[in-house]
MILO-555910 format. One record per residue (C-alpha): x, y, z; residue in one letter; residue number from 1. Coordinates in Angstrom, 3 decimals. Layout:
xx yy zz rest nr
X Y Z a NUM
...
***
This chain:
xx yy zz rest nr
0.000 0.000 0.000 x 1
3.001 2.316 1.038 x 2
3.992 1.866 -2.822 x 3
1.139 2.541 -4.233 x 4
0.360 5.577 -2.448 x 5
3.733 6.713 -3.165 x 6
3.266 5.917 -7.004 x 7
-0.122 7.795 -6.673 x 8
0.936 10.956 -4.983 x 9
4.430 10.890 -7.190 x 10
1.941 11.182 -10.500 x 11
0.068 13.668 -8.772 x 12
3.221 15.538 -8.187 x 13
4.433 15.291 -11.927 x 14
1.015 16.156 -13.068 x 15
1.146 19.650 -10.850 x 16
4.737 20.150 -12.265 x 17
2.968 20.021 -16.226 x 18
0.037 22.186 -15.608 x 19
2.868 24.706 -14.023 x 20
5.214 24.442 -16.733 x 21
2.263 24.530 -19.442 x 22
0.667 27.828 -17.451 x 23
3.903 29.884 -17.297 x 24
5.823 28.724 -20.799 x 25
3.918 26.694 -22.530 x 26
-0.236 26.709 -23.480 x 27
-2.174 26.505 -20.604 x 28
-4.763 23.782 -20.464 x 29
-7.759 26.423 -19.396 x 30
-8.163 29.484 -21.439 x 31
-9.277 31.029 -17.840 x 32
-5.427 30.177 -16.709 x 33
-4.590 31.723 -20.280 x 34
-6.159 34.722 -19.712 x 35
-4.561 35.136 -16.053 x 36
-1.073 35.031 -17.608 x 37
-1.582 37.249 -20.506 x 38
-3.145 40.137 -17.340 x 39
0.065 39.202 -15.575 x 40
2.473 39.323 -18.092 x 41
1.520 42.567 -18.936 x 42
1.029 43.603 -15.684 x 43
5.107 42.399 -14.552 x 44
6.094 43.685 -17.188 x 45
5.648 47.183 -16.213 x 46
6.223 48.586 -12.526 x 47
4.302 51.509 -12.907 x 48
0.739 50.142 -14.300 x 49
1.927 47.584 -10.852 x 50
2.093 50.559 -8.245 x 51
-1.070 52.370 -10.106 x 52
-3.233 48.717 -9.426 x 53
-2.192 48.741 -6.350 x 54
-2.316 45.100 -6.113 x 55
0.830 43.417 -4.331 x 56
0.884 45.798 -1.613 x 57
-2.095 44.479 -0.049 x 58
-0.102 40.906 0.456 x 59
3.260 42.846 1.864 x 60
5.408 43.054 -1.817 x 61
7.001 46.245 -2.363 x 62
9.653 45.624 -4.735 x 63
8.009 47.149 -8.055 x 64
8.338 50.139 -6.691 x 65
11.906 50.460 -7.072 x 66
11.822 50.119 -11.036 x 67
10.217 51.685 -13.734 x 68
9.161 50.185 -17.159 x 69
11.457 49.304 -19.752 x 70
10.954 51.644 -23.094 x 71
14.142 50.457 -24.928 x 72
13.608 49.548 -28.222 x 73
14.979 46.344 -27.918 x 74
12.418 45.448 -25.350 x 75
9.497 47.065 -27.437 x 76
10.582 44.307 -30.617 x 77
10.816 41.554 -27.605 x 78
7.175 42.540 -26.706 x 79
5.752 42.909 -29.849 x 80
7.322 39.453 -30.714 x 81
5.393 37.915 -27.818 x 82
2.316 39.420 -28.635 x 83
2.390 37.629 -31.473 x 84
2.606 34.237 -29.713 x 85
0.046 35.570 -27.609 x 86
-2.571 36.093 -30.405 x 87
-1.839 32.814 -32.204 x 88
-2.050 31.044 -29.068 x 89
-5.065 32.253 -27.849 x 90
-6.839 31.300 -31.166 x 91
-5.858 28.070 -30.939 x 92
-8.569 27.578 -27.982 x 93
-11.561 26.001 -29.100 x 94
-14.395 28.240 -29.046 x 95
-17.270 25.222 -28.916 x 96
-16.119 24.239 -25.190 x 97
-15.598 27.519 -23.734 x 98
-18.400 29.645 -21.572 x 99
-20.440 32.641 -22.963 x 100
-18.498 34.685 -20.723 x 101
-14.923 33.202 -21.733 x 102
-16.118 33.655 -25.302 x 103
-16.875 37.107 -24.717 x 104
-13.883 37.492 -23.157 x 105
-11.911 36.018 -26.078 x 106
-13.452 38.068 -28.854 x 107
-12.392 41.124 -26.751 x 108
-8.466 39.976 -26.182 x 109
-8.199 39.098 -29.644 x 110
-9.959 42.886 -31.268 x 111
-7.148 43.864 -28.739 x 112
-4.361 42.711 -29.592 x 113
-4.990 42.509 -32.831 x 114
-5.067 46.287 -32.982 x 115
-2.301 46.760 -31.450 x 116
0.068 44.722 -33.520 x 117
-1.459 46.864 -36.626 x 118
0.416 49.498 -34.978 x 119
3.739 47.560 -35.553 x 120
4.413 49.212 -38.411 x 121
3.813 52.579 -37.404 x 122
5.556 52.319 -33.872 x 123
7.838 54.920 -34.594 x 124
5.561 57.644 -35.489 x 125
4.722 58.305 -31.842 x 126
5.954 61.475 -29.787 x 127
7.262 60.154 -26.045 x 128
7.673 63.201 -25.291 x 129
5.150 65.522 -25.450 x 130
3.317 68.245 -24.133 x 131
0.727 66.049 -22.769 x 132
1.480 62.515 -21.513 x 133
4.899 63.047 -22.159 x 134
7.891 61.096 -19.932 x 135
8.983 64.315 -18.243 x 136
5.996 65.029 -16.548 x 137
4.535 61.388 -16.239 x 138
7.580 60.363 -14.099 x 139
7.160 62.933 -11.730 x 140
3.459 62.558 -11.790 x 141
3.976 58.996 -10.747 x 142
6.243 59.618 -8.005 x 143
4.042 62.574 -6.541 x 144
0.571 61.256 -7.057 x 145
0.910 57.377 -7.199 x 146
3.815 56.112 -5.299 x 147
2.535 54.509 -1.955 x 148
4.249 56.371 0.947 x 149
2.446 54.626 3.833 x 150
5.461 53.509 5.056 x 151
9.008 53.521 5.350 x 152
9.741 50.707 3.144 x 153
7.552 52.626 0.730 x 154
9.650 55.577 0.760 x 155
12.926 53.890 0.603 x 156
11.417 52.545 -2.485 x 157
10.702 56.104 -3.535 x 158
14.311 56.730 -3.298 x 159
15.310 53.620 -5.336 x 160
13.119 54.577 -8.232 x 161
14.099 58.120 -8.642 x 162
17.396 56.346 -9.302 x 163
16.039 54.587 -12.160 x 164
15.253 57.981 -14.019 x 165
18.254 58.019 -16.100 x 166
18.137 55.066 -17.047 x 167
14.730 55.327 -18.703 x 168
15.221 58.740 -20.015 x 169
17.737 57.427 -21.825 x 170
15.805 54.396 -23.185 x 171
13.697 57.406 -24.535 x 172
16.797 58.911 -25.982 x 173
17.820 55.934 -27.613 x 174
14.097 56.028 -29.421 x 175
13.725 59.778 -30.160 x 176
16.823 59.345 -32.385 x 177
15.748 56.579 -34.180 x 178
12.510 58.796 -34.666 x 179
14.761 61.214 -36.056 x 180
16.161 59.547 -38.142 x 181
13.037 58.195 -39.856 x 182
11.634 62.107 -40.030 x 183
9.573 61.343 -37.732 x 184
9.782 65.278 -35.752 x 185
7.100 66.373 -33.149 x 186
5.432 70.172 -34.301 x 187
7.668 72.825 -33.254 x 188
5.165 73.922 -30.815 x 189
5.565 70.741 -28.781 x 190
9.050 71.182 -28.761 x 191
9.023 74.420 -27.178 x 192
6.218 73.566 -24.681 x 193
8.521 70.503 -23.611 x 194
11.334 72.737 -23.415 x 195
9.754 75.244 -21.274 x 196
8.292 72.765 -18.964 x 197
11.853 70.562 -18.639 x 198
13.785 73.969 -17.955 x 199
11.165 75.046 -15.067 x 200
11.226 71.848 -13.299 x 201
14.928 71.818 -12.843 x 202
15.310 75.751 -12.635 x 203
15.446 75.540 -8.749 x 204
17.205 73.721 -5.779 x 205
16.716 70.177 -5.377 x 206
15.066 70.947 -2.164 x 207
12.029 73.131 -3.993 x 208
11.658 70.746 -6.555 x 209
8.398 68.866 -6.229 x 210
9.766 65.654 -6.282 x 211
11.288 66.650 -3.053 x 212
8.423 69.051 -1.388 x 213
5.755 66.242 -2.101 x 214
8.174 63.536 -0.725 x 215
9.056 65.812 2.289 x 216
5.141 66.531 3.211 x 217
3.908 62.866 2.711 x 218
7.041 61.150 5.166 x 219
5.881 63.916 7.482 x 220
3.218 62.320 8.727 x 221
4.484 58.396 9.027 x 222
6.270 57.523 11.595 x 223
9.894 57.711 11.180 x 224
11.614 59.329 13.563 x 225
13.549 62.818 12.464 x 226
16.841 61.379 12.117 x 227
15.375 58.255 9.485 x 228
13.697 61.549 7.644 x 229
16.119 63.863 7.533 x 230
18.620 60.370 5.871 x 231
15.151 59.822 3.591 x 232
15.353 63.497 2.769 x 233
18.445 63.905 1.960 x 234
18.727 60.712 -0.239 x 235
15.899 62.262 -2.607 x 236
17.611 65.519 -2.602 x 237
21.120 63.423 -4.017 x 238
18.911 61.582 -6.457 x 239
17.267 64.740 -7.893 x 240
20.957 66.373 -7.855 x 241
22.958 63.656 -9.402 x 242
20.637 61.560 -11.300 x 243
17.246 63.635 -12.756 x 244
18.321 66.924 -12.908 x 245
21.525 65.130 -15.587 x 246
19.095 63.173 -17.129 x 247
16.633 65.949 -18.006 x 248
19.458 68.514 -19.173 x 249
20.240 65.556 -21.682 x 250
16.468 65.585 -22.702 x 251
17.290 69.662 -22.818 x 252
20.155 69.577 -24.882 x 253
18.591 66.984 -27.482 x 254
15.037 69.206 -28.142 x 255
17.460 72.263 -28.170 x 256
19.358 71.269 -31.467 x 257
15.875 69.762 -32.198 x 258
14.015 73.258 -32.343 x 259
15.903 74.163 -35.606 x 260
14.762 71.156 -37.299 x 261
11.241 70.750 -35.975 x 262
10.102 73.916 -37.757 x 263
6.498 73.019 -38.908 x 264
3.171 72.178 -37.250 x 265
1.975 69.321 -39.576 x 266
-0.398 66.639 -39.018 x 267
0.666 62.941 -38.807 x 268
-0.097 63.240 -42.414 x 269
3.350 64.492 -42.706 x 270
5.115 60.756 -41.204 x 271
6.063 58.257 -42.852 x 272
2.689 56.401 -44.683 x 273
0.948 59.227 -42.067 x 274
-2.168 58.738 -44.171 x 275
-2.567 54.716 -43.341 x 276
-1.291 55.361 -39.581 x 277
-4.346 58.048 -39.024 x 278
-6.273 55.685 -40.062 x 279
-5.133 52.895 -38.111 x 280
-5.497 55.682 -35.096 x 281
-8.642 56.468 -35.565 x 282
-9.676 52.640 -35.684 x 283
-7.788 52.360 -32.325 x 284
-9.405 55.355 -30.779 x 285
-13.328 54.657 -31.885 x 286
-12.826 50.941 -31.945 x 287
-14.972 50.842 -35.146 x 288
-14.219 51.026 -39.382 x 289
-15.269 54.520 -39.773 x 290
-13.057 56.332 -42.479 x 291
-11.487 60.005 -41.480 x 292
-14.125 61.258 -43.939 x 293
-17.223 60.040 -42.711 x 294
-15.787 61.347 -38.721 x 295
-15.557 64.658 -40.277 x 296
-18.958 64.545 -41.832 x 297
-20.151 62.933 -39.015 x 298
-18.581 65.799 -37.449 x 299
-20.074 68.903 -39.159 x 300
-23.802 67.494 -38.579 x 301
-23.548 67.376 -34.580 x 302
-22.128 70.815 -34.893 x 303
-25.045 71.856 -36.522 x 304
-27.692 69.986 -34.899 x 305
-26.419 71.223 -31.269 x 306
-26.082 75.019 -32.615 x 307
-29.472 74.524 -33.120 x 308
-30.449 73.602 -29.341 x 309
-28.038 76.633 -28.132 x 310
-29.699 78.630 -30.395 x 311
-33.393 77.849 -29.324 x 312
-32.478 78.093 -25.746 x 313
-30.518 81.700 -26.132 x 314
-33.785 82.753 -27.829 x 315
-35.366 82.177 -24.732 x 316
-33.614 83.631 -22.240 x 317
-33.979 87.130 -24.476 x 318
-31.031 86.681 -26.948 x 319
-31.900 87.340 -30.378 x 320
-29.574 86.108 -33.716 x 321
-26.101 85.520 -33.636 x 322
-23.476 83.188 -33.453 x 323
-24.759 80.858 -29.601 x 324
-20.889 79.970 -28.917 x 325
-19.486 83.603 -29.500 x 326
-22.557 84.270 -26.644 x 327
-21.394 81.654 -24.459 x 328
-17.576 83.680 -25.236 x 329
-19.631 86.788 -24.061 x 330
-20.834 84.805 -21.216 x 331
-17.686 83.844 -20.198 x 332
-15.905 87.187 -19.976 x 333
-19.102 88.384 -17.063 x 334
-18.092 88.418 -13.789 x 335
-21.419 87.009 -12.366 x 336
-20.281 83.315 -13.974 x 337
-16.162 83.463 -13.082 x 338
-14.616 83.187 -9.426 x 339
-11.936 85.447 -8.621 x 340
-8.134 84.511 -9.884 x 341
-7.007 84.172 -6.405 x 342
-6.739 81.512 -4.220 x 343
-9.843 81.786 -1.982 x 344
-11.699 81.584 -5.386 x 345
-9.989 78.431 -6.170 x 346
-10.600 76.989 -3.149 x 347
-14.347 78.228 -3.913 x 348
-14.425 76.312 -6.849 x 349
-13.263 73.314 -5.832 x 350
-15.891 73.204 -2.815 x 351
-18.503 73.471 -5.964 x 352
-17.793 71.004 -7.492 x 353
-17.700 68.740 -4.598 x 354
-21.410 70.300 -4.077 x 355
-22.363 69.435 -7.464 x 356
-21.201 66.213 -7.502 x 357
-22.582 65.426 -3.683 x 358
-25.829 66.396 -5.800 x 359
-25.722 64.038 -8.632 x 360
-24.672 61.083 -6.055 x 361
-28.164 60.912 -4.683 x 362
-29.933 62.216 -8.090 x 363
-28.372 58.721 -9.885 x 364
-30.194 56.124 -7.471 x 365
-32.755 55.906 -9.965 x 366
-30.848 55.246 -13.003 x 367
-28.327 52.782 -11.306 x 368
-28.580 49.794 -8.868 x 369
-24.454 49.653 -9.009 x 370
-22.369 51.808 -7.007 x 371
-18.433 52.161 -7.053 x 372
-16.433 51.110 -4.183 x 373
-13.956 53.737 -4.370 x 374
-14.819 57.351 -3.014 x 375
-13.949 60.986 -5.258 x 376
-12.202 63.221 -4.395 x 377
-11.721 66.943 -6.453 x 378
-7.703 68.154 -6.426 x 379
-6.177 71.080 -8.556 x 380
-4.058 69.738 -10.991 x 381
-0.587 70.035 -9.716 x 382
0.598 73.300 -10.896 x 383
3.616 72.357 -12.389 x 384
1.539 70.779 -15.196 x 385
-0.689 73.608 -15.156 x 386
0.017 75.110 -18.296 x 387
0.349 72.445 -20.896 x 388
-2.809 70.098 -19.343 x 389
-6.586 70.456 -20.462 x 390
-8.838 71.396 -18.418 x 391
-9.873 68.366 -16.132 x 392
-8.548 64.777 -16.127 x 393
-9.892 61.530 -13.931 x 394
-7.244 59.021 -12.079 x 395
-8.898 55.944 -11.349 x 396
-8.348 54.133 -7.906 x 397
-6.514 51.370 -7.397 x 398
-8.299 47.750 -7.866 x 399
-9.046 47.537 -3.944 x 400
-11.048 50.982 -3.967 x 401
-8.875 51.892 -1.307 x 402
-7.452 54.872 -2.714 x 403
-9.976 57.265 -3.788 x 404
-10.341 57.854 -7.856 x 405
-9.229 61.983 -8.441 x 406
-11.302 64.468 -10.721 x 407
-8.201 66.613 -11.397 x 408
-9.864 70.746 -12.533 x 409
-7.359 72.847 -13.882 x 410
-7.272 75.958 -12.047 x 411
-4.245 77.477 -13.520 x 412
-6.691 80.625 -14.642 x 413
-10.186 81.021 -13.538 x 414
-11.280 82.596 -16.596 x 415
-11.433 79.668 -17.862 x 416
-13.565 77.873 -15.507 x 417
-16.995 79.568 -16.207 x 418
-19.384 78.300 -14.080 x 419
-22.079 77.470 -16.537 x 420
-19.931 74.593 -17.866 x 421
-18.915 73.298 -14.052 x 422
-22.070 71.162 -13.742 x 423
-21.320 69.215 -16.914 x 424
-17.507 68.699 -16.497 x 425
-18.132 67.366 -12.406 x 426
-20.809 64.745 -15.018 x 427
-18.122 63.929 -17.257 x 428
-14.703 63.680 -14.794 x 429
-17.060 62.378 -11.724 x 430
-20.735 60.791 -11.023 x 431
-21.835 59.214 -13.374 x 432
-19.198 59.748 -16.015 x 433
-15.882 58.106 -15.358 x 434
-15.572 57.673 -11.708 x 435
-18.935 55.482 -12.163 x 436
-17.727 53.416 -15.376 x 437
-13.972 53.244 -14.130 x 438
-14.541 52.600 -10.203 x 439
-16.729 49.837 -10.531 x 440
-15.318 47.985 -13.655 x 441
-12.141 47.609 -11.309 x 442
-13.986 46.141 -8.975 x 443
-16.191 43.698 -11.012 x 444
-15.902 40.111 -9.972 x 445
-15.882 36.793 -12.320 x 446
-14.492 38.634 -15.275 x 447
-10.335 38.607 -16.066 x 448
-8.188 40.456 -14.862 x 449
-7.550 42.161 -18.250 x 450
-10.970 42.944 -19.263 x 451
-11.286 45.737 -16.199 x 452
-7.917 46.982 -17.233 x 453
-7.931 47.768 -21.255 x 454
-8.588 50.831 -22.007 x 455
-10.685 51.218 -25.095 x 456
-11.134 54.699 -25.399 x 457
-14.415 55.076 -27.357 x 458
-16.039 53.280 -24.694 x 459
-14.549 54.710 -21.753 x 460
-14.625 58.282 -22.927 x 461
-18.313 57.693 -24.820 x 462
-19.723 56.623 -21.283 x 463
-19.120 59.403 -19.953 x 464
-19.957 61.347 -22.764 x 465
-22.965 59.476 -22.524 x 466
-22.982 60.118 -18.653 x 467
-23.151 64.038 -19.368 x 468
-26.660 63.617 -21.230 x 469
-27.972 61.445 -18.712 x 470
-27.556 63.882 -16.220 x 471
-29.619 66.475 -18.059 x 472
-32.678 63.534 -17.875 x 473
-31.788 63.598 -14.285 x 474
-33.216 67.385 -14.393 x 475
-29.473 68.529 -13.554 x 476
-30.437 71.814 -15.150 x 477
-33.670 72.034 -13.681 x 478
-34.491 75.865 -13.714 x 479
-30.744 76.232 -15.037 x 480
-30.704 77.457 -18.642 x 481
-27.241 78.791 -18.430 x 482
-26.143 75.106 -17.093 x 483
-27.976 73.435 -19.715 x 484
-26.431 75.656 -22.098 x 485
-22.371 74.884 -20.557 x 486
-24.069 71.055 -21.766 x 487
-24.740 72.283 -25.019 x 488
-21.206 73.512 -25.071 x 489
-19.554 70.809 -23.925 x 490
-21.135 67.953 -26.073 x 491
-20.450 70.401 -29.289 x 492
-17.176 70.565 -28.234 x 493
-16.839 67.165 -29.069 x 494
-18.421 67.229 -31.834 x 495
-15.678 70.128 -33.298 x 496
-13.313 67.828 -32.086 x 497
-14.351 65.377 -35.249 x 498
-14.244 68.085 -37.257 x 499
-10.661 69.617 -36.427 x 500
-8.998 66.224 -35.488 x 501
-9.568 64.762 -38.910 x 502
-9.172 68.112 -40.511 x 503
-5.901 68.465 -39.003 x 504
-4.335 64.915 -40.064 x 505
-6.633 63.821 -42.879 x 506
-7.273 67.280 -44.491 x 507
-4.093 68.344 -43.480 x 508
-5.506 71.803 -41.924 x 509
-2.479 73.587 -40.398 x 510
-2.568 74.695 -36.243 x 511
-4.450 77.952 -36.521 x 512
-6.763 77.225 -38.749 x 513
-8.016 74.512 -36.159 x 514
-7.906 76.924 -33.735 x 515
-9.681 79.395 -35.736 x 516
-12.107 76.595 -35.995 x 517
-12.530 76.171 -32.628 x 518
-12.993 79.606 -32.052 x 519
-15.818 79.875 -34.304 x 520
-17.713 77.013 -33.089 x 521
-17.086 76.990 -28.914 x 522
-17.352 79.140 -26.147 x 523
-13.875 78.245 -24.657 x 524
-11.419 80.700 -23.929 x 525
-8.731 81.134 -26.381 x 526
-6.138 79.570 -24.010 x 527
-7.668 76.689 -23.550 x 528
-8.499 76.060 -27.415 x 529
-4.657 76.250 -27.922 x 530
-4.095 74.006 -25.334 x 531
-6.598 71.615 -27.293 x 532
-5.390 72.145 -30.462 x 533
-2.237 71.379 -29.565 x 534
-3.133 68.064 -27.783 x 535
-4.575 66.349 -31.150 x 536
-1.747 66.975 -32.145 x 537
0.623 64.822 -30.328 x 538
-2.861 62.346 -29.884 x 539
-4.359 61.319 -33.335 x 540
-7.240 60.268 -33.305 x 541
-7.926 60.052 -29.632 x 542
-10.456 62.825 -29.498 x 543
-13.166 61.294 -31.928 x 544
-13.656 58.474 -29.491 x 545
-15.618 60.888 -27.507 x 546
-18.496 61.922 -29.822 x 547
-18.363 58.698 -31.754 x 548
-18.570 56.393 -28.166 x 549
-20.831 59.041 -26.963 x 550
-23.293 58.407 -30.614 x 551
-23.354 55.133 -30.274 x 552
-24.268 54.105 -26.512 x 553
-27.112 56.741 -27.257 x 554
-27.890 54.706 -30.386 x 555
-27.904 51.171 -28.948 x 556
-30.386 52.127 -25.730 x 557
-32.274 54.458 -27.820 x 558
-32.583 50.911 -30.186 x 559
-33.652 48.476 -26.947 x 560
-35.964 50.997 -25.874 x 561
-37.531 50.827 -29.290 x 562
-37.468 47.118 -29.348 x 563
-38.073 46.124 -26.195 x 564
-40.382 48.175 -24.844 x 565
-42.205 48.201 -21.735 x 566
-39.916 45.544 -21.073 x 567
-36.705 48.158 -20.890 x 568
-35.427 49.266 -17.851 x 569
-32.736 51.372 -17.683 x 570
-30.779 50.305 -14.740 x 571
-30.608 47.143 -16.714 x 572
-29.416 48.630 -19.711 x 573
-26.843 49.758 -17.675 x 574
-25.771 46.705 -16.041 x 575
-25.326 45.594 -19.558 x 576
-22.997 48.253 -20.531 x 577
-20.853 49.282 -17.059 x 578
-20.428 45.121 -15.649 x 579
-19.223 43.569 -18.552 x 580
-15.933 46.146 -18.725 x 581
-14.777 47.875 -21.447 x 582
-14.762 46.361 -24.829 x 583
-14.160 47.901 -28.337 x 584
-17.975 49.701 -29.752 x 585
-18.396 46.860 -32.661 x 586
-18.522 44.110 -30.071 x 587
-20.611 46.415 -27.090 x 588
-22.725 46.273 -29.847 x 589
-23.462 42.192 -30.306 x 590
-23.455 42.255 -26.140 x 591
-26.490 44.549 -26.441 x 592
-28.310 43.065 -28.884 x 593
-27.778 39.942 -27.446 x 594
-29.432 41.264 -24.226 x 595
-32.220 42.798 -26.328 x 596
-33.075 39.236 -27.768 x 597
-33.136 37.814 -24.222 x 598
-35.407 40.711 -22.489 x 599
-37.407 39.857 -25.659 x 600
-37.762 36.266 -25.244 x 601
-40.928 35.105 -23.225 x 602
-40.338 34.614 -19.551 x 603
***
């Protein structure tokens, strides 16, 4: 007996050792193990998207967050080679004996990678760094914002990484030359915006820098005695001193002979086969087969159709004729709808939108039986990153919901915050826009890993597109014309966005006549239309997933009211589209009509 048991529990032991072998190098045997390594694989393979998760933390592993992610190009051809083996390996899973959900779930990897390995050949016609999401603000943005210092092994870690700047600025070196020599330049504007913002952050001491005053305020209140601070302090100030401030006056020097050669503002028209990568980008960005033509025709009927509704509305409130965006200009110059430019009227603001969106929390019981885990909380956007940003921005939480998602506002001039278009913005950043969508498709249970961390932008940024005209049925702007109208604004906004994105890169329209554009058509101030202009830009295609994710969530519930009936219920519909996670429009679309068939079906 002995024997046998030892024969039994050997094969048991050799069977465990296959199914290991086969999950981590080889095909796993369950396409749910399949789908846990491809979320992991991307996930160890960068640091960053590891401390943003927040994930190992919670079981005591800290390491992570003494690296940062690997941009060489050598390591972008090793990962696009194993994407490869990661598409052809997970269509080699039979489809017949998998679950509806793993189906689902398969159909969604597959759009994904897919798409991304059509990038391949255009990998090079990127801009790392950028006036926007560029590497010398998103490193110290990290550091600042998402680096956990809730402990001293935390901020020792905070020490490490800072070390690993050079190293990764020079990864992005290595690929900006390359770039160059392909032709592939930035616009000369980014280069100078870049410049500008790399010269300011290292214009001072180590010991004002933010890296360091952020650092210093956060290991204030742990507890470390002084003498462990003041070695914690003065290891950041050495890192800053002998490691970023080097690496950055290397990023300096390089866009400094670069301004001479960067001397035009073209669209990514002007890259190598520019005209096929826009339209790769804009398949990315909407996740659908719309051409750049039928965006910008799409484009130029919202405008007009939601001129229209400003224009009715103006006419009732006493305004005759006229262009309704160059009143909402008009508008925006009165002092009765701006707080003062000082900092009690920033702190003013911010306490407003926390109203508003304190408001809309108990307005959206009756459109949602799913709440987030995470909390909100409203911040100014750092003001080192002030002037280049737009003029809000959402950071999710973390998976456990236990830090709180951020609606970032831009206060960096409160002319531009009008208060007729705070209601709608709070929507769109907040409850029910992303915070809602976001918050609790981290938390969704059952589903993999990597289906609550793709982003596909036309569905993320078309929710809460979506989210902004579902607050106006929630009588948001209830005896609020001048709200409704900052609505207006903001969903014609996107819908110029259409218009000047595709103009810019498909009809090759040069930087001021988009802002020109823009100027004609919305009631932003002239600073912030730059600012937006500039962004698509350096973003192709990113700003139509708005309007065209916003179109079509509108256009599937508007088509299972029609079918369904008295049978639709909106908190449903809802379930439908926020607990499945995000997914590209072309397949949110079967998932909908599959749940129309079944509400239809007889009970």
């Amino acid at each position: 007996m002995p024997t046998l048991l030892y024969i039994f529990i050997a094969i048991l032991v050799l069977v465990f050792l296959w199914w290991l072998i086969c999950l981590i190098w080889g095909r796993p045997w369950s396409i749910n193990h399949f789908f846990t390594r491809v979320f992991l694989e991307i996930l160890f393979d960068n640091p960053e998207i590891l401390t943003m998760v927040g994930m190992l933390e919670r079981v005591g592993i800290y390491r992570h967050n003494t690296k940062l992610a690997d941009v060489s190009e050598a390591h972008e051809v090793a990962m696009l080679a194993r994407m490869k083996r990661t598409l052809k390996m997970l269509r080699s899973y039979n489809q017949g004996r998998v679950s509806k959900s793993q189906r689902l779930s398969t159909h969604i990897l597959d759009w994904y990678i897919d798409d991304q390995l059509r990038l391949e050949p255009f990998r090079h016609n990127t801009y790392p760094v950028n006036q926007m999401f560029g590497i010398q603000s998103e490193l110290p943005n990290l550091m600042m914002t998402m680096h956990p210092l809730n402990n001293k092994r935390g901020a020792r870690a905070y020490v490490k990484r800072l070390n690993k700047f050079g190293v990764k600025i020079g990864q992005v070196l290595e690929g900006l030359r390359v770039r160059e020599g392909k032709g592939c330049l930035p616009p000369s504007f980014t280069v100078r915006h870049v410049l500008d913002e790399m010269r300011a952050f290292i214009d001072q001491p180590p010991r004002e820098n933010p890296l360091y005053t952020v650092f210093k305020e956060k290991i204030g209140e742990l507890k470390i005695n002084p003498s462990g601070q003041d070695k914690l302090l003065a290891a950041v100030e050495g890192e800053i001193e002998r490691v970023i401030y080097p690496a950055y006056q290397q990023l300096i020097a390089y866009f400094s002979e670069l301004e001479s050669k960067a001397v035009e503002d073209h669209g990514v028209w002007n890259l190598p086969e520019g005209e096929a990568y826009y339209a790769q980008c804009l398949r990315t960005a909407t996740s659908t087969d719309l051409t750049p033509e039928q965006v910008h025709e799409i484009g130029l009927q919202e405008v007009a159709r939601i001129e229209g509704e400003m224009t009715a509305i103006l006419e009732d409130l006493g305004y005759d004729g006229g262009n309704p965006t160059q009143q909402l200009a008009v508008f925006g110059e009165e002092k009765r709808f701006l707080y003062p430019n000082t900092d009690e009227g920033r702190a003013d603001c911010l306490a407003e939108y926390q109203r508003i969106l304190d408001d809309m929390d108990l307005k959206v019981a009756e459109a949602f039986d799913i709440r987030p885990k995470a909390g909100l909380e409203v911040q100014r956007v750092p003001e080192f990153r002030e002037k280049t940003m737009a003029g809000a921005y959402y950071q999710p939480s973390d998976l456990s919901g236990s830090r709180p998602g951020v609606f970032y506002a831009n206060l960096r001039d409160m002319k531009e915050t009008q208060k007729f278009g705070m209601k709608t913005l709070a929507y769109h950043e907040g409850i029910p826009g992303h915070h809602f969508q976001i918050a609790i498709t981290m938390n969704l249970k059952g589903l993999p890993l990597f289906r609550r961390m793709i982003p596909f932008f036309a569905y993320i940024e078309g929710w809460a597109m979506y989210a902004e005209n579902l607050a106006r049925e929630l009588r948001a702007y209830r005896d609020d014309p001048y709200g409704e109208l900052g609505f207006l604004d903001s969903i014609l906004f996107r819908a110029v966005r259409l218009v000047v994105d595709t103009g810019i890169h498909h009809k090759r329209w040069t930087r001021q006549q988009a802002i020109e554009y823009m100027q004609a058509h919305t009631g932003q101030a002239y600073e912030s239309i730059v600012s937006e202009v500039e962004r698509y830009f350096v973003m192709p295609g990113q700003a139509c997933a708005y309007k065209i994710g916003e179109l079509k969530i509108l256009e599937l519930r508007a088509r299972a009211k029609r079918e369904l009936g008295e049978k639709f219920d909106l908190c449903r519909f809802h379930n439908v589209v926020l607990k499945n996670g995000g997914m590209p429009l072309t397949i949110l679309e079967e998932v909908v009509e599959e749940y129309i068939q079944t509400e239809r079906a007889p009970s």
